[in-house]
Z-matrix of the N, CA and C atoms (Angstrom, degrees):
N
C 1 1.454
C 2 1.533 1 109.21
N 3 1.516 2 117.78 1 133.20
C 4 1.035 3 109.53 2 171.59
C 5 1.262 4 127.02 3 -96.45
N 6 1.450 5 120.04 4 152.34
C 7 1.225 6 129.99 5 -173.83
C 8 1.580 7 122.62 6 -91.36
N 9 1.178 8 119.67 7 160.56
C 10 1.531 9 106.75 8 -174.84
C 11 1.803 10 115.98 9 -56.94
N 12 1.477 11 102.11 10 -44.86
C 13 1.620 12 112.80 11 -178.71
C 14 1.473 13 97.47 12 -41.89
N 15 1.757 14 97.06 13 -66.22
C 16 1.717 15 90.29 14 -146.48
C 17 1.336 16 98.11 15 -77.17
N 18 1.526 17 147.38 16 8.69
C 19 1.047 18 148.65 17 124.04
C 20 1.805 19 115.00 18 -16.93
N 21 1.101 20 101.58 19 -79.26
C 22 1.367 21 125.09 20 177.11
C 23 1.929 22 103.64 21 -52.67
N 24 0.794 23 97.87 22 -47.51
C 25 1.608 24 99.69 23 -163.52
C 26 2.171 25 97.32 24 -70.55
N 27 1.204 26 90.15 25 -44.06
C 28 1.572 27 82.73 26 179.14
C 29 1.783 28 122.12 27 -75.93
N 30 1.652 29 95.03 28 -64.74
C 31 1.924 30 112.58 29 -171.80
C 32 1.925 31 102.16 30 -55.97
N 33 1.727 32 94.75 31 -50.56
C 34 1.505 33 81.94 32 -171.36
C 35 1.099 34 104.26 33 -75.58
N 36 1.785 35 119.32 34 -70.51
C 37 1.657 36 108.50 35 -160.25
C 38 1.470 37 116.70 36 -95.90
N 39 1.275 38 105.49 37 37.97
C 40 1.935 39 119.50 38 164.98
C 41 1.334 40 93.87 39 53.03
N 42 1.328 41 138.63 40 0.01
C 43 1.774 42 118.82 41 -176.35
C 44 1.665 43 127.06 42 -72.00
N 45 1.188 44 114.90 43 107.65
C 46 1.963 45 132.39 44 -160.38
C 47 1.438 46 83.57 45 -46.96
N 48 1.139 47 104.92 46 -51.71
C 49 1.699 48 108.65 47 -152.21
C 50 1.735 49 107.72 48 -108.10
N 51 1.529 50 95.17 49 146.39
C 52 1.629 51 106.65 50 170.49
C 53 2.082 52 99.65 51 -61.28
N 54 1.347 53 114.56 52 -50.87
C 55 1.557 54 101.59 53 174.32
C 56 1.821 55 131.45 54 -53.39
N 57 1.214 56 90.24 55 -45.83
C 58 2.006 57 95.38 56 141.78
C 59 1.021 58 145.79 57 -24.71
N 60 1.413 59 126.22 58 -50.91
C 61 1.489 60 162.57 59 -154.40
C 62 1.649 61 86.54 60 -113.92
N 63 1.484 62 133.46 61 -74.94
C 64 1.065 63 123.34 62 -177.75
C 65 1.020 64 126.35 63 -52.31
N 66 1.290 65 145.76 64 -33.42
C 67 1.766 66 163.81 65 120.74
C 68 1.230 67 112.09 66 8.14
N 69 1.909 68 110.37 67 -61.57
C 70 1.546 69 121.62 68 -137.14
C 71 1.892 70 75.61 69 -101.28
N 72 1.362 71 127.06 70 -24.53
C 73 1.829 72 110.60 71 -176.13
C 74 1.742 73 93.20 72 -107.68
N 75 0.943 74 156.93 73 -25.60
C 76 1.300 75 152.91 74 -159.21
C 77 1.187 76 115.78 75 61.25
N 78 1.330 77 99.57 76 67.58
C 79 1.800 78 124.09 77 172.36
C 80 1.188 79 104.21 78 -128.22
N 81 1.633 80 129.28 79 177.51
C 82 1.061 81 145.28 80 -168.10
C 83 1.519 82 113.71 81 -91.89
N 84 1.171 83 148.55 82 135.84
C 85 1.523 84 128.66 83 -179.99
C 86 1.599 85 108.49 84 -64.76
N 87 1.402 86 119.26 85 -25.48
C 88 1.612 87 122.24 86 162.07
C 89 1.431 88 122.32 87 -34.14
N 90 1.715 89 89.70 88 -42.56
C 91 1.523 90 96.49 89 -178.13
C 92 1.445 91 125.67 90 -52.72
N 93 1.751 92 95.66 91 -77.09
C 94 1.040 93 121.82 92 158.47
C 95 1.455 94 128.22 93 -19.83
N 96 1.419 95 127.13 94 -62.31
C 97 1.270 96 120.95 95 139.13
C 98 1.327 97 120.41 96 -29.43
N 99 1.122 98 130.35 97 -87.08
C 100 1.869 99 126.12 98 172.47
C 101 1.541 100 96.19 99 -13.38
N 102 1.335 101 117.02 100 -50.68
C 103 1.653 102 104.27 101 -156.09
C 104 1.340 103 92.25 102 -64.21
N 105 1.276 104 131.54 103 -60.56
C 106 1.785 105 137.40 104 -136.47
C 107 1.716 106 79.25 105 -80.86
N 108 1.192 107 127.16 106 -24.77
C 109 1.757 108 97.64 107 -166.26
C 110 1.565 109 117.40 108 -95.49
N 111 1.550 110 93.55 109 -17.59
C 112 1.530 111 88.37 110 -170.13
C 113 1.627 112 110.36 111 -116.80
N 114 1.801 113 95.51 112 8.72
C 115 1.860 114 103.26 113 165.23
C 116 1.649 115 113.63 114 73.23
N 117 1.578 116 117.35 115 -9.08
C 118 1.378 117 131.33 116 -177.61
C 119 1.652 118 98.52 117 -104.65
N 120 1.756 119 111.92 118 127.36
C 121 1.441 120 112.33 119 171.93
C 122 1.575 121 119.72 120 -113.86
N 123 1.114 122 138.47 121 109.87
C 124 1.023 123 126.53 122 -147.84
C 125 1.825 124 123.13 123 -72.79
N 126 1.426 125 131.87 124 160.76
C 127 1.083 126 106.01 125 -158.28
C 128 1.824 127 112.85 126 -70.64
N 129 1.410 128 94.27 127 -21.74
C 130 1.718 129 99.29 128 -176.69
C 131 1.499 130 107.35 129 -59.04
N 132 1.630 131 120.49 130 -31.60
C 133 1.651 132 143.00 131 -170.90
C 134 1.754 133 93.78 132 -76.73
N 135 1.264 134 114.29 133 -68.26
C 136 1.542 135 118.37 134 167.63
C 137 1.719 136 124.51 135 -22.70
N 138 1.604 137 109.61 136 -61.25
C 139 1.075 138 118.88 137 157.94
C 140 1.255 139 136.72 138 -63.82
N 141 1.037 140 123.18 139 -11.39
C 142 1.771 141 125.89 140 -176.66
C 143 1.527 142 82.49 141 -96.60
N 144 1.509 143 135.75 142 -41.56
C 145 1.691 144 125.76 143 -168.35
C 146 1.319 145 88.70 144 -38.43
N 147 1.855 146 99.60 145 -67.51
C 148 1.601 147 100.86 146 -147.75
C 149 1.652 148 118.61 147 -57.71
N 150 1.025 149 102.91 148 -14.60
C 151 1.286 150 113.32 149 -155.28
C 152 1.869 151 90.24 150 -102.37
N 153 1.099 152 147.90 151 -26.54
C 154 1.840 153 139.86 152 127.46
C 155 1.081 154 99.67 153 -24.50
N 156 1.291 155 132.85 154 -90.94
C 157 1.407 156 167.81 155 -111.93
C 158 2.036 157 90.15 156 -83.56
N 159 0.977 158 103.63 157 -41.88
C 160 1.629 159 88.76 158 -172.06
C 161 1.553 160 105.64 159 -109.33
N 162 2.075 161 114.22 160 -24.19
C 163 1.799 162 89.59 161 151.28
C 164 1.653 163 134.20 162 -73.34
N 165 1.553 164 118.31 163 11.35
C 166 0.849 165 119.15 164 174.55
C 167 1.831 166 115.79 165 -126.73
N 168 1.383 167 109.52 166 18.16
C 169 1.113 168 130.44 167 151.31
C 170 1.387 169 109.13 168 72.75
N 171 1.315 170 100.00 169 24.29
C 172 1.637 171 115.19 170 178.26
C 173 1.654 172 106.52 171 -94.58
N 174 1.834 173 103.70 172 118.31
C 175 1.450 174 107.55 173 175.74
C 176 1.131 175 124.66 174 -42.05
N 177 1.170 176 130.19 175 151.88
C 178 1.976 177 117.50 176 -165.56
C 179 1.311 178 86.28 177 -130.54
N 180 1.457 179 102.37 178 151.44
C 181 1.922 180 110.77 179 -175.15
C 182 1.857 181 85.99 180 -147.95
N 183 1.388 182 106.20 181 117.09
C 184 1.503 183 107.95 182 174.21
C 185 1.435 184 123.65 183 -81.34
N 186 1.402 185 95.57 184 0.55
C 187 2.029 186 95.27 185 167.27
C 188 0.985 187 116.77 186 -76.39
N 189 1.926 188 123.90 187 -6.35
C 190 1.254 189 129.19 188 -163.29
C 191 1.853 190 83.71 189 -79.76
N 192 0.928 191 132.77 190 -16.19
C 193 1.542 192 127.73 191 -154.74
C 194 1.873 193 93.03 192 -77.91
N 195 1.201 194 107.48 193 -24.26
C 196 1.532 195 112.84 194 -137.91
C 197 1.837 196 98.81 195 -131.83
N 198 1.308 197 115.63 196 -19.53
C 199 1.736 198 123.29 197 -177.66
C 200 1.469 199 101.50 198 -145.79
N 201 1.440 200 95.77 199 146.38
C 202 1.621 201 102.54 200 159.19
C 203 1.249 202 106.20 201 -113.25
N 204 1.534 203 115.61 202 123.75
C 205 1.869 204 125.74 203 -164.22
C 206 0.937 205 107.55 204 -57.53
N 207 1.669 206 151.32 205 -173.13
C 208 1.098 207 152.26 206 -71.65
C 209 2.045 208 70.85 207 164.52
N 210 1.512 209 106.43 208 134.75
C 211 1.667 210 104.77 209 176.69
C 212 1.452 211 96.78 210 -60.67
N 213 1.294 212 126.79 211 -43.67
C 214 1.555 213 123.03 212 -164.95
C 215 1.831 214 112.74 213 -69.51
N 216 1.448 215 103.44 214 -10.88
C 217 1.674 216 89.17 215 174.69
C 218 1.051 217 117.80 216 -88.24
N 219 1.681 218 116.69 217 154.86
C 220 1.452 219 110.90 218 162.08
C 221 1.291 220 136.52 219 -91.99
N 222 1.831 221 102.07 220 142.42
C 223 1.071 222 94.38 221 -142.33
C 224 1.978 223 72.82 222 -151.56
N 225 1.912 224 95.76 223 121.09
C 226 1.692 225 97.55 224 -172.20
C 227 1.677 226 102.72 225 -72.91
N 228 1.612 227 100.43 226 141.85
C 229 1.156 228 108.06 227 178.34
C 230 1.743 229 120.68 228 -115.09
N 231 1.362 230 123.65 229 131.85
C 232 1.287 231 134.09 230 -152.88
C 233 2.040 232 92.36 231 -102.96
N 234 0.917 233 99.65 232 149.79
C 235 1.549 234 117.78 233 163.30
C 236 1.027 235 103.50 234 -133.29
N 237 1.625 236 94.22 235 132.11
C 238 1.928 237 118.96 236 -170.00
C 239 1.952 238 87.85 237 -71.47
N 240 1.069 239 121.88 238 159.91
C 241 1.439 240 135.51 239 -176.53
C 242 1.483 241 102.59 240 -99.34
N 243 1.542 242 112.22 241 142.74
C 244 1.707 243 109.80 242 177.38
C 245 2.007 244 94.95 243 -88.91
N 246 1.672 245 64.63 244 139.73
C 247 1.510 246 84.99 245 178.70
C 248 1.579 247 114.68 246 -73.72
């Protein structure tokens, strides 16, 4: 089942990996994990999304914090960049 994070970490900001995701907000991949397992994102974690999410000009939807959409909604999707 997916969780809102790793929701977020994959559909929106395309990142394969929890170390990815930790990289692109400047958190720990520990964290990140915490987020995807226990479904709670913290508000400091919340704020660094939004704050990716609009220097990389990706629409931000704050239910993503709280639901993982429905396959049929839209929902912008990011591809992590080759390194």
């Amino acid at each position: 089942m997916m969780t809102p994070a790793s929701h977020i970490r994959r559909n929106v900001f395309g990142c394969a990996t929890q170390q990815a995701f930790a990289d692109l907000l400047g958190v720990t991949q520990a964290t990140v994990s915490r987020w995807e397992v226990d479904g709670f994102i913290s508000r400091r974690g919340q704020k660094a999304m939004r704050a990716a999410a609009s220097s990389r000009g990706i629409a931000w939807d704050d239910r993503w914090l709280f639901i993982v959409p429905a396959a049929n909604d839209d929902a912008p999707v990011a591809r992590e960049e080759a390194a």
